[in-house]
C-alpha positions in Angstrom: 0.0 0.0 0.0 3.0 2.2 0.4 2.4 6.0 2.1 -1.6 4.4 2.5 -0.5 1.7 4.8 -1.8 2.0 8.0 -4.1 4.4 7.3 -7.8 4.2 7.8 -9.3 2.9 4.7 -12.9 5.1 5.3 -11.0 8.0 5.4 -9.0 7.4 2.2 -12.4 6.3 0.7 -14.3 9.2 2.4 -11.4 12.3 1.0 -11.3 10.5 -2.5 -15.3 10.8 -3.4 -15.1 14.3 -1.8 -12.3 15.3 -4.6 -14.3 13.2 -7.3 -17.7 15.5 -6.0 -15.4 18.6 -6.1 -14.1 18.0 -9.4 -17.9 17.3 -10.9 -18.8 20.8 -9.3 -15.7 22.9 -10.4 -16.1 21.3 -14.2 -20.1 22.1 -14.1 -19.6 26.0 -13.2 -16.3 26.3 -15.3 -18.6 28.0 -17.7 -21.5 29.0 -15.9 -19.7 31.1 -12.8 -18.8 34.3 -14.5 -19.9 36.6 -17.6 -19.0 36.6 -20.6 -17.8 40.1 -21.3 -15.0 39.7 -18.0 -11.2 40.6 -18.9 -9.0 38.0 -19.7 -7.6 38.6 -15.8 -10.8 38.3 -14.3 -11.7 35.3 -16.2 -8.7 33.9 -15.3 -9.1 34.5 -11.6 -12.5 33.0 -12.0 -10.9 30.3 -13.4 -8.2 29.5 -10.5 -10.9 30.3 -7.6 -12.6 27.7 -9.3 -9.7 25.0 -9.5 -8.7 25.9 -5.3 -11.6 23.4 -5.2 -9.1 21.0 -6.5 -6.6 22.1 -4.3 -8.4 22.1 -0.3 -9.7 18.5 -1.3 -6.2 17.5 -2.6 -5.1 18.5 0.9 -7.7 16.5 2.7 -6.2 13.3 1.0 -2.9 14.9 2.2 -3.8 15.2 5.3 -4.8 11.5 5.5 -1.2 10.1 4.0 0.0 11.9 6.7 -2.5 11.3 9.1 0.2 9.7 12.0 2.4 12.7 11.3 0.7 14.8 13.9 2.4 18.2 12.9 2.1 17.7 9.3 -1.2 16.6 9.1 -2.9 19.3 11.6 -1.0 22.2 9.0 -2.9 20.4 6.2 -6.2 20.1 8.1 -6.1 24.2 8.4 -5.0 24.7 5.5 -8.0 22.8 4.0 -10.4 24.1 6.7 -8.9 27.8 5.6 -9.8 27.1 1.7 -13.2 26.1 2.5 -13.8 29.3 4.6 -12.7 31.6 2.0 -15.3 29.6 -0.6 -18.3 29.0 1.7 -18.1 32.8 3.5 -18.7 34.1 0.9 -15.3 36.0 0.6 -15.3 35.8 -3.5 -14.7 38.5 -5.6 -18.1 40.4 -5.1 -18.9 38.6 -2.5 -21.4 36.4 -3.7 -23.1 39.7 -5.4 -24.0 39.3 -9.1 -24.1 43.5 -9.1 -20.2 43.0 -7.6 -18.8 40.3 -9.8 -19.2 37.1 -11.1 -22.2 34.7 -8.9 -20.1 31.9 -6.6 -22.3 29.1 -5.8 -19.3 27.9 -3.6 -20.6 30.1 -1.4 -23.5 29.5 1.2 -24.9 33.1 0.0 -24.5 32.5 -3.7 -26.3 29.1 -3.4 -29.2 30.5 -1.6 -29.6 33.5 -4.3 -29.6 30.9 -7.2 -31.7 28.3 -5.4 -34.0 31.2 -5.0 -33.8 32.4 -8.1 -34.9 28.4 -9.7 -38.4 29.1 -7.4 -39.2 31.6 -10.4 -37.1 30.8 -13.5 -36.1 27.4 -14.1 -33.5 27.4 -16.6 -30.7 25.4 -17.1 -27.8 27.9 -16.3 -29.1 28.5 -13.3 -29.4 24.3 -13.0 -26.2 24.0 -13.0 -25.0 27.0 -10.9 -27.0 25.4 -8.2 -25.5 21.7 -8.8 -21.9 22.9 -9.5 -22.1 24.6 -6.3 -24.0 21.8 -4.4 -21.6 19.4 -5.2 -18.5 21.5 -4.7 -19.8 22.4 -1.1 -20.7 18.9 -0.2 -17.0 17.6 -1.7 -14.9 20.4 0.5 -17.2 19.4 3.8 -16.7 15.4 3.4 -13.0 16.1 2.5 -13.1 18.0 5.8 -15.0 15.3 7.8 -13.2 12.4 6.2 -9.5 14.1 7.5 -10.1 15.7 10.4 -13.1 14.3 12.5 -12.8 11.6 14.8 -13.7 10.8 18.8 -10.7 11.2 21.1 -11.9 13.5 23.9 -9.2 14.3 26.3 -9.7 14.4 30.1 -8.0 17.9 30.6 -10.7 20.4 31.4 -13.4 18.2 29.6 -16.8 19.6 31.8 -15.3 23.5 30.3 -15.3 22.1 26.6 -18.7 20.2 26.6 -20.1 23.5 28.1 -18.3 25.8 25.3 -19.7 23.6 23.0 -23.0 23.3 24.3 -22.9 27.7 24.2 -21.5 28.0 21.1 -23.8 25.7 19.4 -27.2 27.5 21.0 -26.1 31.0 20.6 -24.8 30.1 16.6 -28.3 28.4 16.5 -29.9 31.6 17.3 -27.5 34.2 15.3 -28.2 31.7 12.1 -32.1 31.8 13.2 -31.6 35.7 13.3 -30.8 36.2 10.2 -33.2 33.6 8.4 -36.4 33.6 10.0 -37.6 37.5 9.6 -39.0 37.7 5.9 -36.6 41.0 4.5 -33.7 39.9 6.6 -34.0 36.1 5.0 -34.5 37.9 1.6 -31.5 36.2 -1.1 -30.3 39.8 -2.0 -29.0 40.3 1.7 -25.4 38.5 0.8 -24.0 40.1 3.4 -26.6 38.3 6.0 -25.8 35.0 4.1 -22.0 35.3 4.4 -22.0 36.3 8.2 -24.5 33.6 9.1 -21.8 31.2 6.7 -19.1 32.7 9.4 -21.0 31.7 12.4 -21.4 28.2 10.7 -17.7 27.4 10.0 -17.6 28.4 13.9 -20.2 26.0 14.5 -18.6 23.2 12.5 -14.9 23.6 13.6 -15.7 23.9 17.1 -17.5 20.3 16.9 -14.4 18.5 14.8 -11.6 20.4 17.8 -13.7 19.2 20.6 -14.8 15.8 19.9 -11.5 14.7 18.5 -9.1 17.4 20.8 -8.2 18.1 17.2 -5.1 20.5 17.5 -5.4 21.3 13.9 -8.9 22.1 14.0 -8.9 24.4 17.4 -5.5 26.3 16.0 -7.7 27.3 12.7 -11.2 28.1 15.1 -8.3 30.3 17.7 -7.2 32.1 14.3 -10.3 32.5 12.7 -13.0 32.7 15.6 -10.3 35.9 16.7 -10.7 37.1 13.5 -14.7 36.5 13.3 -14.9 38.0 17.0 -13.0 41.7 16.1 -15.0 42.2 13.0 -18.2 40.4 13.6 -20.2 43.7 15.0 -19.2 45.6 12.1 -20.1 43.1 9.7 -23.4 42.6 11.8 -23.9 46.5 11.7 -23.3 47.1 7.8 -26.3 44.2 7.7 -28.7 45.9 10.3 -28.5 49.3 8.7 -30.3 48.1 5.8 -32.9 47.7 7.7 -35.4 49.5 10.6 -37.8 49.3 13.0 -38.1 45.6 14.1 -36.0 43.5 11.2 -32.8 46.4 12.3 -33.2 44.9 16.3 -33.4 41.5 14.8 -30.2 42.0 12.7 -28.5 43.6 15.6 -29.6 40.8 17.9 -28.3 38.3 15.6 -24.9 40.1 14.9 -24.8 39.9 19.1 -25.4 36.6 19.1 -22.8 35.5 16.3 -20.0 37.8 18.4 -20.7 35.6 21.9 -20.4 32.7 19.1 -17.2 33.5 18.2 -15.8 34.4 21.3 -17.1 31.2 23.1 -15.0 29.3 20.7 -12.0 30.7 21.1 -12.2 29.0 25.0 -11.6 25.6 23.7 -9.8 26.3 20.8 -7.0 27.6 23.9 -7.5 24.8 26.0 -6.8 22.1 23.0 -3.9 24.1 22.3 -2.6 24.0 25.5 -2.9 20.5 25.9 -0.7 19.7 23.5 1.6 21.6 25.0 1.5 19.5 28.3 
């Protein structure tokens, strides 16, 4: 078996249909993503946004060659958790806004526009913006859970990480809830509401993979980007509230609250993983 010996088979299986799924999604929005009048640069950086699909699930089946290498494989896990924040956040040139730039169905925002869009106008591009995009997402995320999750929780401070969890899960729950259930919040023009909510979701998701498996790969990501989300997390709330007034602005702003406490939670068990493998 050479550099596959020894390693678990479901998760050589599990990163190899994830690659296969983000190949099928990159090759159906090749053409679809962008317009047709871009410049040869932007076309080409649609292009190579596209083909970083390729490359995060690439490093998933990295990360499981090197999956006894502890240091090596915990760089590629955040690499590969980094990748698929930067597509699903919405952090594309535009940001998901067909008004900006070219639409990203890699991103949760950009798939919710289109899938709204089929509702009304069933047509094939928009087909295949929604399964390009489906299947990209759902290739990066079983990349991700085919490397990185497991079950190995460690003793050290174990009540403090269940409850973290527990908080971070409820109050993401609610920020996410925030921003979908009021009807002009929810609406798919509000990319900006999409991509934050995205944010508190990665939270969400990478908290889960660092606790349950003391993954020190996965809690060195959520201390880097749940900082990050944490310092500028009111003023992305606050750009999305002032679109709005009256009731759906205190909803927003309640939400953007809720997705700061989010972030900050995290960054509790991120430290403590951290520090235990420095014990």
């Amino acid at each position: 078996m050479g550099v596959l010996e020894g390693k678990p088979m479901i998760r050589i299986v599990g990163t190899v249909i994830g690659f296969v799924l983000a190949f099928i999604g990159s090759c159906i929005l090749w053409n679809d993503s962008g317009d047709t009048d871009l410049s040869d640069d932007a076309e080409a950086a649609t292009n190579y946004f596209l083909f970083t699909l390729w490359i995060q699930t690439a490093i998933c089946i990295a990360a499981v060659v090197f999956y006894n290498s502890e240091g090596i494989h915990n760089a590629l896990v955040v690499m590969a958790l980094a990748v698929f924040a930067y597509h699903f956040s919405g952090m594309t040139p535009g940001g998901g806004d067909p008004e900006e730039g070219p639409i990203f169905t890699t991103s949760f925002s950009g798939l919710t526009f289109v899938r709204v869009l089929l509702d009304d106008n069933d047509n094939d591009t928009l087909q295949r913006l929604f399964a390009g995009g489906f299947f990209a997402i759902c290739g990066m995320l079983l990349g991700l859970i085919s490397s990185s999750m497991k079950i190995n929780i460690s003793e050290s401070a174990k009540m403090v990480k269940f409850i973290t969890l527990g908080v971070v899960f409820v109050c993401g729950f609610i920020a996410v809830l925030m921003y979908w259930a009021p009807e002009n919040i929810r609406s798919p023009f509000n990319f900006h509401g999409y991509n934050l909510s995205a944010s508190v979701m990665i939270v969400m998701f990478t908290t889960l993979v660092a606790v349950l498996g003391t993954h020190k790969g996965a809690a060195n990501f959520l201390f880097a980007f749940g900082g990050f989300f944490s310092v500028f997390a009111l003023a992305l709330g606050l750009g999305v509230s002032s679109q709005f007034s009256g009731e759906d602005r205190d909803t927003a702003r309640a939400g953007m609250v809720f997705a700061t406490v989010t972030s900050l939670v995290s960054l509790v068990p991120a430290a403590l993983i951290i520090k235990d493998g420095e014990e």
